[in-house]
C-alpha positions as CSV (number, residue, x, y, z in Angstrom):
1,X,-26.4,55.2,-66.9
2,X,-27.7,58.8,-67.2
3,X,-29.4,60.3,-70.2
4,X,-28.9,63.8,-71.3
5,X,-31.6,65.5,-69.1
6,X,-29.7,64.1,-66.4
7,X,-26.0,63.7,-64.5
8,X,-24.6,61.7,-61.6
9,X,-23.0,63.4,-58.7
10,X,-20.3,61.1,-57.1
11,X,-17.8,61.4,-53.8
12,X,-14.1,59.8,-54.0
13,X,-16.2,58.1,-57.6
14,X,-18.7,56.6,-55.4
15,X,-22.2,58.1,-57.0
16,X,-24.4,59.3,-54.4
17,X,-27.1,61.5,-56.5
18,X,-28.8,62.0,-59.7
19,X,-29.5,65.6,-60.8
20,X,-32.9,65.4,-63.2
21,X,-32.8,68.6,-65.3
22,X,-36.3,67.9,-67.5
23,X,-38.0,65.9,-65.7
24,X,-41.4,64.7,-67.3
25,X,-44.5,66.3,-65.2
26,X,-47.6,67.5,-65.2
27,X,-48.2,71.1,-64.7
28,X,-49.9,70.9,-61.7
29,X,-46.9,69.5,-59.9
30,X,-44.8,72.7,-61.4
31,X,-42.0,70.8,-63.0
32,X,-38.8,71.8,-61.8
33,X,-35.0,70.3,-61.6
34,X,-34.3,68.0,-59.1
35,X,-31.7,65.7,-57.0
36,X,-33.8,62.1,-56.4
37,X,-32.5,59.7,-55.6
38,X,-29.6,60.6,-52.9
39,X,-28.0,58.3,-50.8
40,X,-25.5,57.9,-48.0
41,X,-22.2,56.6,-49.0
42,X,-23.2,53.1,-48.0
43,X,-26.1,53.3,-50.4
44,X,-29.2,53.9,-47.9
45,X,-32.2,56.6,-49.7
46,X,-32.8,59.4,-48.2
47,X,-35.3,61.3,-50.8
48,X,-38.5,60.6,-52.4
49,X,-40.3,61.5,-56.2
50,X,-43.9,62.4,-56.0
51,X,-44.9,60.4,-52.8
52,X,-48.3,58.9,-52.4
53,X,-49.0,62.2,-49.5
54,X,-47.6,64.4,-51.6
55,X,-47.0,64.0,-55.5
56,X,-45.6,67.4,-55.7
57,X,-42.4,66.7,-53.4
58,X,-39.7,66.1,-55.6
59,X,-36.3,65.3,-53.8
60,X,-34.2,67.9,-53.3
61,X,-34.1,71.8,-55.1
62,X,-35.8,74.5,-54.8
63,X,-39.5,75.1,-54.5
64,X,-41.9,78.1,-54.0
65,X,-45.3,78.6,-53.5
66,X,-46.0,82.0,-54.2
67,X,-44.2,84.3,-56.6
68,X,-46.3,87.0,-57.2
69,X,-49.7,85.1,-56.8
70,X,-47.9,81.9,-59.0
71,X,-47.2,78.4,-57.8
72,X,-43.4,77.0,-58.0
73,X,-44.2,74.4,-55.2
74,X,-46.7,72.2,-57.1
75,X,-50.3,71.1,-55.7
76,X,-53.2,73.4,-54.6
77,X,-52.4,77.1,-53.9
78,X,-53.9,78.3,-50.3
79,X,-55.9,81.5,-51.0
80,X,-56.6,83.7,-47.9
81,X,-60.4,83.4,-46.3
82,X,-60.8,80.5,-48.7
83,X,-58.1,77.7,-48.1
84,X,-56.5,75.4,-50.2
85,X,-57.4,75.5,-53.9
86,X,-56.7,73.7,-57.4
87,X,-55.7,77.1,-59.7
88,X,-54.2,77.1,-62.7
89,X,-51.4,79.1,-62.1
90,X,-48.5,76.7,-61.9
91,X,-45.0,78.1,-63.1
92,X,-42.4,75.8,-64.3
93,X,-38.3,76.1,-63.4
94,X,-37.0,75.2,-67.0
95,X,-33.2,74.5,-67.6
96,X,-31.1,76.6,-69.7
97,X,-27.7,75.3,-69.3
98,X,-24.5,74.2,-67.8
99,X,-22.1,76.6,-66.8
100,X,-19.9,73.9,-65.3
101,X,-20.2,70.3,-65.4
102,X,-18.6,67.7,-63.2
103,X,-18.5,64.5,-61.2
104,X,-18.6,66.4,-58.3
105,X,-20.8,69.4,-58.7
106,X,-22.4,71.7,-60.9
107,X,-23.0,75.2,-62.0
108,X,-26.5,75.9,-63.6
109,X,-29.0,78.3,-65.1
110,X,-32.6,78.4,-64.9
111,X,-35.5,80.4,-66.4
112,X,-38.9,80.4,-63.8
113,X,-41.5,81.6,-66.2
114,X,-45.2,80.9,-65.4
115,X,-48.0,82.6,-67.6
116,X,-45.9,82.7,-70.6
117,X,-43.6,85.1,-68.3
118,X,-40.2,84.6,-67.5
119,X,-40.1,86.1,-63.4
120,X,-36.9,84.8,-62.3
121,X,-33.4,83.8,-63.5
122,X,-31.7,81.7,-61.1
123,X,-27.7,80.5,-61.3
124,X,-27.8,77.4,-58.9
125,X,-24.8,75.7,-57.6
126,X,-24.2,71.9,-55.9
127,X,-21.2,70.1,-55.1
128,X,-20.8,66.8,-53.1
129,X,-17.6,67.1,-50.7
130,X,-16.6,63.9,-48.5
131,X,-16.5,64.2,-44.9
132,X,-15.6,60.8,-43.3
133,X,-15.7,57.3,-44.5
134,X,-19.3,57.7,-43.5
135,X,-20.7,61.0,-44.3
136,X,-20.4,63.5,-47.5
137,X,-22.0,67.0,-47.7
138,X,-24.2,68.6,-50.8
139,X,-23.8,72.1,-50.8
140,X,-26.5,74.0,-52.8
141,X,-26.9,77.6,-53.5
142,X,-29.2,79.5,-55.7
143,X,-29.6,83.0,-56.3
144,X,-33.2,84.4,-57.7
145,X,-32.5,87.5,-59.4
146,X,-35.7,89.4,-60.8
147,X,-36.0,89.5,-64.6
148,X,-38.9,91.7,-65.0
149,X,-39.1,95.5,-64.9
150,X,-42.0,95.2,-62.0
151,X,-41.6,94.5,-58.2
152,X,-42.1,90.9,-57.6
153,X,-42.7,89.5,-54.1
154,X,-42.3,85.6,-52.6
155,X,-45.2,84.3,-50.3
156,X,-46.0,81.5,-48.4
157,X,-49.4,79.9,-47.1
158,X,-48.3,81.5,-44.1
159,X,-48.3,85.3,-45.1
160,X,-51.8,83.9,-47.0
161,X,-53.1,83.0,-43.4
162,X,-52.4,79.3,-43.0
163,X,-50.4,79.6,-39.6
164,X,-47.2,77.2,-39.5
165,X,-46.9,76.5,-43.2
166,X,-44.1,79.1,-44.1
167,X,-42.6,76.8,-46.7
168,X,-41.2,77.8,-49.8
169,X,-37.3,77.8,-50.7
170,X,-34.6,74.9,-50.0
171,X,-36.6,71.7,-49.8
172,X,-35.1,68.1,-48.7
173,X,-38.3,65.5,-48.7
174,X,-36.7,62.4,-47.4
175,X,-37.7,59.1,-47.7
176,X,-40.8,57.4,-45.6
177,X,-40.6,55.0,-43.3
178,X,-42.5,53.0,-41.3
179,X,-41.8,55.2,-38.3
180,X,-41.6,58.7,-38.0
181,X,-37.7,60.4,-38.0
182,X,-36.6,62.1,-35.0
183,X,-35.5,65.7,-35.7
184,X,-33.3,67.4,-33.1
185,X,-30.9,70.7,-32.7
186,X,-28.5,71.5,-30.4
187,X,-30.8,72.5,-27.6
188,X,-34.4,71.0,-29.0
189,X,-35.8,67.6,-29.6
190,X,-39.0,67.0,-31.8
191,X,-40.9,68.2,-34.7
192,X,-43.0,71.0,-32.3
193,X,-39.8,72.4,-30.7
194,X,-37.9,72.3,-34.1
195,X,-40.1,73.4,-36.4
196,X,-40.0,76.9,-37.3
197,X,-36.7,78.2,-35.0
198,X,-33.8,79.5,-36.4
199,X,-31.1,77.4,-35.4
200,X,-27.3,77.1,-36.7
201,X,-27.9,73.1,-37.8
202,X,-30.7,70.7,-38.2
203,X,-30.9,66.9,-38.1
204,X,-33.2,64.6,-39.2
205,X,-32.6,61.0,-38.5
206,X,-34.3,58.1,-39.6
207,X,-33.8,53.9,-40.0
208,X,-29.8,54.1,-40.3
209,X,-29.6,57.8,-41.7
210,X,-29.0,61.5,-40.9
211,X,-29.3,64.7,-42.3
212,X,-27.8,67.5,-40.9
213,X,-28.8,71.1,-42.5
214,X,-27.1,74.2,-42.0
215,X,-27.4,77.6,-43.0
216,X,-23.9,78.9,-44.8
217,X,-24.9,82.4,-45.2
218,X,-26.1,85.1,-42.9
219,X,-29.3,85.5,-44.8
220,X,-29.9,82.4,-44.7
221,X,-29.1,81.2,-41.2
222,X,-32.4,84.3,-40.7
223,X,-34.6,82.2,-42.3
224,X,-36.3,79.6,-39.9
225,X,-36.1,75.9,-40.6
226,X,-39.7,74.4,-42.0
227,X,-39.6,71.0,-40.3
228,X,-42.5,67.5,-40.7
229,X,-41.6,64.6,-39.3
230,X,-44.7,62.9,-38.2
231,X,-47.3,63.9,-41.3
232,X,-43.9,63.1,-43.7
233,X,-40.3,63.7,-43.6
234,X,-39.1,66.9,-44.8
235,X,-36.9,69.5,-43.9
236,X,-36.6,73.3,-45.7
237,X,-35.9,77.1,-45.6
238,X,-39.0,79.4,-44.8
239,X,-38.0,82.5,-47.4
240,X,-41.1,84.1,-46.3
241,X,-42.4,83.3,-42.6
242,X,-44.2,85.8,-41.2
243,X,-43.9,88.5,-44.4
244,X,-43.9,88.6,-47.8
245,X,-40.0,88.9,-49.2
246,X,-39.7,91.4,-51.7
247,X,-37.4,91.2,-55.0
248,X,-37.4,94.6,-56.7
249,X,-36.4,94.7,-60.6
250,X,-32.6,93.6,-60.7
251,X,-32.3,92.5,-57.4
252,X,-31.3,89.3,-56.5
253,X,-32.1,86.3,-53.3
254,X,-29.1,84.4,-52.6
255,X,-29.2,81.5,-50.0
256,X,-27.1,78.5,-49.8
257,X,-27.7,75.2,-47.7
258,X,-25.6,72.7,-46.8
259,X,-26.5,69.1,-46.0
260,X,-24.7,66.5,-44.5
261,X,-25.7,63.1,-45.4
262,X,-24.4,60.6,-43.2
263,X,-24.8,56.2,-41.8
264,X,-25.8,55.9,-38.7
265,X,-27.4,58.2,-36.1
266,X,-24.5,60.8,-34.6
267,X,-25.1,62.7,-31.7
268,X,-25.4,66.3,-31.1
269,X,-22.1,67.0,-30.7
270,X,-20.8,64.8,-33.9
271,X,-24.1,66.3,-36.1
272,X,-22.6,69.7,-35.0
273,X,-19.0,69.0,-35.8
274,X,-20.0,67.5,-39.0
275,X,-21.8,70.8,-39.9
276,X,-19.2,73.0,-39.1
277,X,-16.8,70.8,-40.9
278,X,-19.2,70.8,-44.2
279,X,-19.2,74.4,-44.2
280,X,-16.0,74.7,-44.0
281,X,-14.8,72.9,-47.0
């Protein structure tokens, strides 16, 4: 069953995500569509809604910190010499409409307006692809084009001066478990060695699951992966790591992600062949 503020997403007719368009949240948790919950073909979770550690995770989509001193991420904002801190200057990510609608993907548009002000107009685009008779791949893209006739600039608490905490873009959180997921690349093992590297693909593993994330563009293979395992699992894109990423009037960010989302535990050369063969559909 899905209501109108929300679709189904299904492989070979097997349905293996929800898509929440309005979901139903405060504004401190900047309300923004969403993909919760998705599962593996056999049925297994692999995201979380508004966690116990964090009630501003929501599943899978795009979330940002900082846009021009406003918070698209949800939670407290960290402010430089200061820390983190409760402001009220949480932006929303409202739905406007379908561009395309089916079982297997999407086409969307969005308004990200905070203050009353519409900043960005994003066009986001997901499609499930099978793989295997054990894997399937969501490919997401979204492209942030600036709507106002000022500069606008995306931040992180990283360029605010919280070293390691470049998050903002692309953001998978994945389901809790009672132990920690392993996270590994083709030549690194571990959250520290992980965490932070630009690498081609990305997997995170936990109780009978995998996700493997790749980078499908060049601009976006640049950005380095933001990785927890041990506080919580989550996996995203850092658009703004060690600098602030500008978006002049007109211009537009483009990056596009592709997950795999597979049973079982594969090793580094299946996670890698499963990448290269999700990009390539």
């Amino acid at each position: 069953m899905t209501s109108p503020d929300s679709l189904v997403l299904r492989v070979a007719g097997r349905p293996v995500g929800r898509y929440v368009t309005r979901p139903e949240l405060p504004a401190r948790l900047s309300p923004r569509p969403h993909l919760h919950p998705v599962t593996t073909l056999a049925g297994t979770a692999v995201t979380e809604v508004s966690p116990a550690d964090h009630a501003h995770h929501l599943g899978v989509g795009v979330a940002v910190p900082d846009v021009e001193g406003h918070n698209f991420w949800g939670g407290r904002t960290f402010v430089r010499d200061r820390g983190p801190a409760e402001l009220d200057n949480h932006g929303a990510q409202r739905h406007t409409a379908f561009q395309l609608r089916d079982p297997d993907g999407f086409v969307e548009e969005l308004r990200w307006v905070a203050a009353g002000t519409e900043l960005l107009r994003e066009r986001r685009t997901v499609a499930a692809t099978g793989l295997t008779d054990t894997a399937w791949a969501l490919d997401f893209t979204f492209s942030l084009t600036n709507v106002t006739t000022a500069p606008l600039s995306i931040g992180s608490p990283a360029t605010n001066g919280r070293p390691g905490a470049a998050y903002g873009g692309f953001f998978w959180r994945a389901r809790k478990e009672s132990r920690a997921p392993e996270v590994f690349t083709a030549d690194r093992y571990g959250e520290a060695e992980t965490h932070g590297t630009r690498a081609d693909w990305l997997a995170l593993a936990g109780e009978g699951w995998t996700l493997v994330f790749t980078g499908a563009t060049e601009d976006t293979r640049r950005d380095p992966w933001f990785v927890r395992a041990a506080e919580y699992p989550g996996v995203g894109s850092s658009l703004a790591h060690t600098r602030r990423l500008p978006v002049p009037p007109g211009a537009t960010v483009v990056r596009r992600v592709v997950t795999v989302v597979a049973d079982g535990t594969p090793t580094r050369g299946e996670a890698a062949a499963l990448a290269r063969k999700a990009v390539s559909q």
